[in-house]
N, C-alpha and C positions, 0 to 999 in steps of 0.2 A: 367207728372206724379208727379212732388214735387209741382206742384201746386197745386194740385188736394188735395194732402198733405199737403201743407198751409193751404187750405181752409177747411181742417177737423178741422186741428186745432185750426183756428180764428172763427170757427162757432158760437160761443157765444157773439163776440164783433160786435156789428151790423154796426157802425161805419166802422170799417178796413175791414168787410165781405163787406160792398158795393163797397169802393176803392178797394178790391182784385177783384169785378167784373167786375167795370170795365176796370182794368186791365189785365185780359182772356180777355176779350172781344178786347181789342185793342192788345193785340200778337195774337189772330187766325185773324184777320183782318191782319193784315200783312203777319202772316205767308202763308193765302188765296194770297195775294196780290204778294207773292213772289215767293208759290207754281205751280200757275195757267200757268203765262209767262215759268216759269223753265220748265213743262211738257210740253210744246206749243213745246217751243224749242228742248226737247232732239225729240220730235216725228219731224220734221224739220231735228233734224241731223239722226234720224233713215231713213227718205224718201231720202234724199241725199245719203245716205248710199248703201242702196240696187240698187237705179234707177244711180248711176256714171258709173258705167262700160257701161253701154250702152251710156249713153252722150258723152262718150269718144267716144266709136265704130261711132257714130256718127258724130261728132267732126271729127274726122278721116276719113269717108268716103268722109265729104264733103272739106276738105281738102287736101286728100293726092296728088292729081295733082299741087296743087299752092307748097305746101313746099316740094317736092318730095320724100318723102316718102313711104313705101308701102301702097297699101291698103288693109282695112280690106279683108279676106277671107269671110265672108259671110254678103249680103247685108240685115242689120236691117232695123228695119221700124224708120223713120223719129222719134227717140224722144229727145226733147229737154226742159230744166229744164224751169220752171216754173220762171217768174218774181216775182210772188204772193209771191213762196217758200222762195226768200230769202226776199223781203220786210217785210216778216212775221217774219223771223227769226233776223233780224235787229231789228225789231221796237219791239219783246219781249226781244230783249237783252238788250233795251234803257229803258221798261219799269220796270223792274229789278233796275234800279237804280231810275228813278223816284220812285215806292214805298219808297227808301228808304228813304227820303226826309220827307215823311210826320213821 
């Protein structure tokens, strides 16, 4: 928003109006760059989110004989988290910082 306000008010110097462009242009490039990975990830942590309690029940069914523990009351259907899930959420956590770099 005060950029936008900068650039009303350099609008006459053609000179500083072009390096104010291309400086929008390189913060929404990053902020693209920053934004993208960040929502990748909270939807990652949102799908972890809802889908744990069953990995657990899981987890637990196919467990509770070897650690002796009870087992669950009612038998879920086989679900088990995704490899992809977290390689995904790793490698937008690493690219977060690569952006920042450039």
């Amino acid at each position: 928003i005060s950029l936008n306000h900068v650039r009303q008010v350099i609008q006459h110097d053609g000179r500083n109006q072009e390096k104010l462009k291309k400086f929008m242009i390189r913060i929404g490039v990053f902020s693209g760059l920053y934004l993208v990975p960040l929502v990748t990830l909270l939807g990652c942590y949102v799908y972890e989110l809802v889908n744990r309690v069953t990995w657990e029940m899981t987890w637990f069914s196919d467990h509770c004989h070897q650690y002796r523990i009870p087992c669950p009351y009612q038998a879920n259907p086989k679900a088990r988290p995704e490899l992809a899930l977290f390689m995904i959420k790793y490698l937008m956590t690493l690219i977060v910082g690569i952006s920042a770099v450039f």
